[in-house]
C-alpha positions in Angstrom: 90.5 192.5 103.0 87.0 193.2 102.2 86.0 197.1 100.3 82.5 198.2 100.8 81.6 201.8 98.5 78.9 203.4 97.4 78.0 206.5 96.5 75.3 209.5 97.8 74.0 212.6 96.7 73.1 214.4 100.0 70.4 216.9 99.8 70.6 220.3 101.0 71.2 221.2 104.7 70.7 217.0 105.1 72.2 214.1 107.3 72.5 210.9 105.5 71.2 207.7 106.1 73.9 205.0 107.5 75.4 204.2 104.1 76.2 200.7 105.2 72.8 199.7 106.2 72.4 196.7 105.0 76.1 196.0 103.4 77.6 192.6 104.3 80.1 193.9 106.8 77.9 196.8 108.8 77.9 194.6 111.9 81.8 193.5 112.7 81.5 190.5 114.5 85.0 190.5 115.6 87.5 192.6 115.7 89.1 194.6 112.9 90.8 197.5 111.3 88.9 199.6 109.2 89.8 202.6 106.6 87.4 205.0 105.7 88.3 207.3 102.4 85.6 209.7 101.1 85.3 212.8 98.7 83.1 215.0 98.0 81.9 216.7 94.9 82.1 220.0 95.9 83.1 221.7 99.6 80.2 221.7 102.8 80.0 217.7 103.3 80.9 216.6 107.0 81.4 213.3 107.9 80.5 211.0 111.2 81.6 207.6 111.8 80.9 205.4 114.5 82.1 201.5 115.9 80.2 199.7 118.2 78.3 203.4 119.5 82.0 205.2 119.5 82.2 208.3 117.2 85.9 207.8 115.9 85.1 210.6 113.8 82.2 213.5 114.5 81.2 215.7 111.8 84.2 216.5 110.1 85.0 217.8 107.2 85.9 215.2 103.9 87.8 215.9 101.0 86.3 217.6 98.2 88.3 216.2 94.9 85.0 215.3 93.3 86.3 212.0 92.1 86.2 208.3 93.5 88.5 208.0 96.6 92.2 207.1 96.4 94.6 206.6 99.5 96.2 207.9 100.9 95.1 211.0 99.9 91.8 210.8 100.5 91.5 208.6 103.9 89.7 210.0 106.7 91.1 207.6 109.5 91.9 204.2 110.0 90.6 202.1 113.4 90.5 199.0 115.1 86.4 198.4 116.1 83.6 195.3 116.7 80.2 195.7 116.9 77.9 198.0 114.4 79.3 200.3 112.2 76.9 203.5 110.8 78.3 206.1 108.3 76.5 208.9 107.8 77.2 212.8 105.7 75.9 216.3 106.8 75.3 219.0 103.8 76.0 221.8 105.3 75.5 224.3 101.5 72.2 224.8 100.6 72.7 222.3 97.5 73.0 218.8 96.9 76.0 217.5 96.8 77.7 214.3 95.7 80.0 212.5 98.3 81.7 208.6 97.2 83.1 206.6 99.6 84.9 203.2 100.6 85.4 201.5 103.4 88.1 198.7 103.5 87.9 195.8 106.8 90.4 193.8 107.8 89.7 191.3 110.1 92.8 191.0 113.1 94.3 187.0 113.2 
């Protein structure tokens, strides 16, 4: 299993940019399950997740432990995907606010 993570501070009333731009697996070239865990710093940060152009999650709402990520508590779904992955987080306060993430692939047999 392979963990991508990172961390953003997303400005006020802001989108992100795809947080795995770049990142070794952002294009799944077969298929796999991923598991997306984020937290925020504070409340107001909504998430969107696509695979291969489906939204398996659409700007919803992530915890807001303001720590690093730890399952199970702070998973936001798990899914089965190929093709491009973008990540992206919506401010919706009117301050910046802190989100960290991880996203764990593993690739099916």
């Amino acid at each position: 299993m392979a963990r991508m993570s990172g961390q953003v501070s997303v400005a006020a009333n802001a989108v992100s940019a795809n947080q795995l731009a770049g990142l070794l697996y952002e294009f799944l070239e077969r298929p796999a399950n991923v598991l997306l865990a984020a937290a925020a710093a504070a409340v107001g940060i909504n998430t969107t997740f696509l695979i291969g152009g489906v939204a398996v999650v659409n700007d919803q709402p992530i915890s807001r432990a303001n720590r690093y990520p730890i399952l199970p508590d702070d998973a936001v779904t798990e899914e089965q995907g190929i093709g491009r992955m973008i990540l992206t987080f919506r401010n919706t306060t009117g301050a910046p606010i802190v989100v960290d993430w991880t996203l764990d692939v593993d690739f099916l047999a």
